[in-house]
N, C-alpha and C positions, 0 to 999 in steps of 0.2 A: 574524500573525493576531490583534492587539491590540484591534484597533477591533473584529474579529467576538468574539464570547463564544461558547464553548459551547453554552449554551442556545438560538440560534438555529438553527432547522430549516433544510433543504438549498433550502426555497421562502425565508426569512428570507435567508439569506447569499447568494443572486441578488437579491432585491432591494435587499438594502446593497449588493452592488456596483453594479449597477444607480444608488443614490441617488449612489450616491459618483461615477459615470462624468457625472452630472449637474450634480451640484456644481465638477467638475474643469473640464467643459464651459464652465459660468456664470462661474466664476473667471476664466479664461483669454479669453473671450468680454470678460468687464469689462474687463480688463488691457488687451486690445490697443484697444479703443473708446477708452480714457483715454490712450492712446499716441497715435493719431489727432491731436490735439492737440498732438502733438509735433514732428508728420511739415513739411516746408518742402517748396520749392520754390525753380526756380534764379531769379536775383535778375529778369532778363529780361521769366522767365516773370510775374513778380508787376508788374514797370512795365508791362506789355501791359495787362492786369486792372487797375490803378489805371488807370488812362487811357480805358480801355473804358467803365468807372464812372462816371466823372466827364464825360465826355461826353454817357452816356446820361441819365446823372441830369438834366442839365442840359437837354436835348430834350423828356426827360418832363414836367419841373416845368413847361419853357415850354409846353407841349401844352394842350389843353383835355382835359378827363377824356375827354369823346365820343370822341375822338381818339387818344387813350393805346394805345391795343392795336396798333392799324395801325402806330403811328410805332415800337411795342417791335418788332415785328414788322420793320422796315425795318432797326432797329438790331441783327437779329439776324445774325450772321456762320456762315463753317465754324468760326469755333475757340469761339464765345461765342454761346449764348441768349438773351436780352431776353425779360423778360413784365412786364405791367401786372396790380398785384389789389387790390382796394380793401382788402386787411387782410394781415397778415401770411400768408405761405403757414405752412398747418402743420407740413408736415417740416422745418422747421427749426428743432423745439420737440422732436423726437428724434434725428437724425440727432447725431452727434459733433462737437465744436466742432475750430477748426483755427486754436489758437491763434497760434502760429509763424507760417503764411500770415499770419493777420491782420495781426501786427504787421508782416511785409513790405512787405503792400498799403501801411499808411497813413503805413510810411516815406518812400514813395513821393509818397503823396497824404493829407497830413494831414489835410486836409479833411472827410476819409471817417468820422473820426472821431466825425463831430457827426452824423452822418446814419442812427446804432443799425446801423451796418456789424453783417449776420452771413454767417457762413462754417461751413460744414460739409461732412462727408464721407459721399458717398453712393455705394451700388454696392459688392461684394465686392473685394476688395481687389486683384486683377489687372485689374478695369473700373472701379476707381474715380472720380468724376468729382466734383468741386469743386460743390455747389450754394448760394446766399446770399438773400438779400436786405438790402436800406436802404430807410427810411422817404424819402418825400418832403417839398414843404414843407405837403402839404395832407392828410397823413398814411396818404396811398395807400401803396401801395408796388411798388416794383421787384422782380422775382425776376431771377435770374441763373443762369447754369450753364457751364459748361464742356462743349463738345459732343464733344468727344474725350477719354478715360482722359488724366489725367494722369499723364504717363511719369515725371515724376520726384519721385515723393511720396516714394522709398525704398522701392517695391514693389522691388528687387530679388531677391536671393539674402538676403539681411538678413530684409526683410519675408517675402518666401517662407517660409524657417524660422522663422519668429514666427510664421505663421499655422497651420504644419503642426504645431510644438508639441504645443498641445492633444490634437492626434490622436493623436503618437505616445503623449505619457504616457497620455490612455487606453488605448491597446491596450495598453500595459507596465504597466499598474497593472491593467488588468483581468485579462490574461495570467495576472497572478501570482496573483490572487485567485483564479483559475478553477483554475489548477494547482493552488494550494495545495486549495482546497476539494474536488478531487476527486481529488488523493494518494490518499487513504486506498480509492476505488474501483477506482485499479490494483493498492494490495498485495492485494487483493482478487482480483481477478481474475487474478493471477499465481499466488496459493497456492488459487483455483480448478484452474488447469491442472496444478494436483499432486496433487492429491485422492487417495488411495488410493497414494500414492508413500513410499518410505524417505523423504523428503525435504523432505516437506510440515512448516510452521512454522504456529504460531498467528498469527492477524493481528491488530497491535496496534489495537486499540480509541479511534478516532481518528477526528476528522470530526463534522460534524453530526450530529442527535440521529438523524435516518432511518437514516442508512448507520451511523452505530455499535450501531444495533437489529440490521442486516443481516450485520456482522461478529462480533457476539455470536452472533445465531444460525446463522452460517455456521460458526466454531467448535466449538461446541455439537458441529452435524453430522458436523464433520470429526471427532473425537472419539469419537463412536458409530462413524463407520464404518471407524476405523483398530482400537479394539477388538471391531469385529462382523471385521475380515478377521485380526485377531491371534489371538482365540479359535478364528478356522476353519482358520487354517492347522494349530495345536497341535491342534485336531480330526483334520483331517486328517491331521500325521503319526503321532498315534496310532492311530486306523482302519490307515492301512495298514501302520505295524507290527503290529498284531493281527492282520490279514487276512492276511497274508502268512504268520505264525510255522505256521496250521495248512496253508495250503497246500502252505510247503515239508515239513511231515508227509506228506500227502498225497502229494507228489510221491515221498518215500521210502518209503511202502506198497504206492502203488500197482507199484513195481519188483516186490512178491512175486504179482502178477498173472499167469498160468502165460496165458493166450492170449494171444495177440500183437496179435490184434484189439480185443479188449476194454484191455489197456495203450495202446495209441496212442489212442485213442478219449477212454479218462482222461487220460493226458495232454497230448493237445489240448485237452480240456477246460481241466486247469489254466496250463496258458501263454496259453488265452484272459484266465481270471482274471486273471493277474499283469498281461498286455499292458493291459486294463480299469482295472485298479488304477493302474498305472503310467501312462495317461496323464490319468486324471482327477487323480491328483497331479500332475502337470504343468504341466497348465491351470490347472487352479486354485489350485493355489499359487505363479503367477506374478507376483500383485499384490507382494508383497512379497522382490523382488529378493535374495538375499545373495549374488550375486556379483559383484564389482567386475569393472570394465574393466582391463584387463591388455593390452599391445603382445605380439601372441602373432601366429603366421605363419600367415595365412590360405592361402595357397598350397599349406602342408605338411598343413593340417587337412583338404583338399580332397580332395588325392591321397591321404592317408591314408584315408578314407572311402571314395572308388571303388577304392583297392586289396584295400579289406578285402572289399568285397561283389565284387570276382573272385575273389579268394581260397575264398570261398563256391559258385564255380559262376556266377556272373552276369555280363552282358555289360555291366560297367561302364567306364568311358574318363576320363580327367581331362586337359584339353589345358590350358594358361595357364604363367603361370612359374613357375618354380622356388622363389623365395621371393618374400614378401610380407606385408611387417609391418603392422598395425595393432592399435589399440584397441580391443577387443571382450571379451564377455564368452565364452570358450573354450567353455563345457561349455554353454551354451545358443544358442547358435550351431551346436555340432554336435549336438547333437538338432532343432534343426531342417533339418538339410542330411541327416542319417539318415533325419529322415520323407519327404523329398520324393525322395530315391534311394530307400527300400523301397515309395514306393507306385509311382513307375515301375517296379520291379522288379516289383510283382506284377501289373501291369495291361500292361506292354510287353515285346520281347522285349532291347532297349536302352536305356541309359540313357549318357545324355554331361552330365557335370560340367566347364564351361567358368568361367574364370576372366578378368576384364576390367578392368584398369587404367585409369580416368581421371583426369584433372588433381584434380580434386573430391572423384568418387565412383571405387566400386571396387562390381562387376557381378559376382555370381553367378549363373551359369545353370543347371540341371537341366531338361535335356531326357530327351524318350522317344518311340520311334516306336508308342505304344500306341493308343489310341480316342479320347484325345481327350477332354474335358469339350464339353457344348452350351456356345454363348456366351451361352445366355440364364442357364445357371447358374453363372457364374465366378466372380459373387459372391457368390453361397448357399452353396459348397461351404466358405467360408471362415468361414461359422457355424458355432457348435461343435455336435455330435450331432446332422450335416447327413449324409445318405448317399444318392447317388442313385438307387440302384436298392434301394428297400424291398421289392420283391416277389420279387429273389432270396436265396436263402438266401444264408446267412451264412458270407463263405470270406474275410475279414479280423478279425483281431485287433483288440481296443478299441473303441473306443463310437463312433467318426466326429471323434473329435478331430484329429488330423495334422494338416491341414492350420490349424487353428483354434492349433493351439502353435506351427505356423512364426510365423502372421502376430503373435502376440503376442511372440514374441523377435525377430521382424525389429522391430517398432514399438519392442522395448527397446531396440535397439543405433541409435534413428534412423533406423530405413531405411525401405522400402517394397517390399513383396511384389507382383509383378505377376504375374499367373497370362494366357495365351495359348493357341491354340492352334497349333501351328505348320503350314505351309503345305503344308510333305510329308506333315505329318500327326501326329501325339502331340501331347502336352502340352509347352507350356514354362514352369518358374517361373522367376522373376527375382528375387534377392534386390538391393537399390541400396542401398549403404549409403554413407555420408558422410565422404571421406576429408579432412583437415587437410592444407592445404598443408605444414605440416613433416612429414610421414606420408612 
């Protein structure tokens, strides 16, 4: 990127490529015109054309002028034109000279010599066709032409690629200029799709003056909003250390409570708190990941989880295999397989944890034969402090999150959340996560 400078805007370096596609054109345009001049014919072909000449000439000069048009006219053939004009034709004052042919012709017929013989090439170069003129002796002139392409100028495979030339090095010089100049708008857009991620880099400052404005001030941004989610999380875990230290006070005072009515009451109370606490730390401290991916057994975290909630009194089932390794992040994985088994547990009277191996992906299911979501709200309920029925009281713990931390730990480990309802009836979630052919 030698020839573009710097200082050129992102309208500036489309138009230098632009000049330069121009320039490339007109070069290679001259080149082959100057070549033209080079191109023959077979020896045959050029004694026909001497012969044609020199007879014609010879009819015309005897002719009376009146008469000259009819007799070029008589003289014209299927392979060769004849025309009579009182002055030189013009195109053959730009058409390309054809030197090589020439000196064929008047090896031929020396004669031709003396008579301001010209030759030229006219028509794109697969229709090419031979046009001329010679003076006469009364300074008229003959025009000529070739009424068929001549087949053998060296338009073959030769000429074909001489013609196409041009073309290709424009698209491969423009190609490159284009790439090059807008590099700097995919690292761009790459460390756009990380925004708010462990993972996110500055983008090096590069490119025309517009887009290096755009990556400075994208920067800029990325920067404020990796210390506005840094400062919140450390917000965050100290709020709910704080909030927590006097609840669990709470939770041991409230034991010296002598009714039994009024202790369950208090602590429902505080294990609503804790569940509140606990999932708004959740959610919201999910932008900034610290647990890595680890090969950990999906299959055994599965059945682990529906055994725990039987163990509890509930009708939970885990059907799939036995083991089942992959890359996942353990402990956010199963809190989100926790919240979609506890809300069918409190909304159905079963709940079934199916597990599905395919080539690709690997399929988690949590079904429940409970009520069911409307379909018009499948994807509402997946907004966070979304709750469908605001006008009954309140007989779930935490703010409406659940399903709002599945789909944000399903989106961490690559997956996708599909929420359904099933056809006998409850809910279905789906978790599809993205298995590694070596997996």
């Amino acid at each position: 990127m030698h020839l573009l400078r710097p200082p050129l805007g992102l309208i500036g370096r489309i138009f230098a490529i632009l000049l330069l596609a121009i320039l490339i054109e007109f070069g290679a345009s001259t080149f082959f015109y100057e070549r033209a001049s080079q191109l023959s014919v077979r020896d045959d072909e050029a004694r026909r054309l001497a012969e044609h000449l020199i007879i014609a000439r010879k009819l015309l000069d005897d002719a009376p002028q009146n008469a000259r048009a009819a007799v070029a006219q008589d003289l014209t053939t299927s392979r060769y034109s004849i025309g009579w004009m009182p002055r030189v034709p013009a195109y053959l004052a730009a058409a390309p000279t054809l030197d090589r042919i020439y000196q064929q012709v008047v090896v031929w017929e020396p004669s031709l010599t003396h008579s301001n013989l010209r030759l030229r090439l006219n028509g794109a170069p697969r229709r090419a066709v031979i046009v001329g003129g010679l003076a006469l002796r009364d300074g008229t002139w003959m025009a000529f032409g070739t009424r068929e392409p001549v087949r053998h100028l060296g338009f073959s495979l030769e000429r074909m690629l001489l013609a196409l030339a041009p073309a290709v090095a424009i698209i491969l010089a423009g190609g490159v200029l284009v790439r090059q100049t807008l590099l700097p708008m995919r690292r761009l857009a790459h460390a756009a799709e990380h925004v708010g991620s462990d993972i996110a880099e500055a983008v090096p400052e590069a490119g025309p003056r517009e887009v290096r404005r755009v990556i400075t001030a994208f920067n800029r941004m990325q920067a404020r909003i990796h210390r506005l989610i840094s400062d919140r999380t450390q917000a965050l875990a100290a709020v709910g250390h704080d909030l927590r230290t006097p609840l669990a006070r709470l939770r041991l005072r409230a034991e010296a409570i002598e009714d039994p009515a009024v202790l369950d009451a208090v602590q429902a109370d505080i294990g609503e708190m804790e569940a509140m606490i606990g999932s708004l730390l959740a959610y919201l401290g999910g932008e900034v990941d610290l647990e890595p991916q680890v090969a950990a057994d999906l299959a055994v975290l599965c059945a682990t989880i529906a055994d725990d909630a039987a163990d509890h009194g509930h009708l939970v089932r885990y059907a799939g295999p036995e083991h089942l390794e992959l890359a996942i992040r353990p402990m956010t994985l199963k809190r989100a397989l926790i919240n979609l088994v506890e809300n069918g547990i409190h909304y159905a009277d079963q709940v079934w944890v199916t597990l599905h191996a395919a080539d690709d992906t690997v399929t988690v299911s949590v079904e429940d034969d409970g009520p069911g979501i409307p379909e018009e709200a499948l994807k509402k309920v997946l907004e966070p402090f979304v709750r469908l029925d605001r006008a009954r009281a309140r007989d779930t713990l935490g703010l409406g999150l659940g399903l709002s931390i599945v789909a944000k730990a399903v989106e961490g480990e690559g997956g996708t959340l599909i929420l359904g309802n099933r056809a006998e009836g409850g809910l279905q979630a789906r978790i599809v996560l993205p298995r590694p052919r070596s997996a």
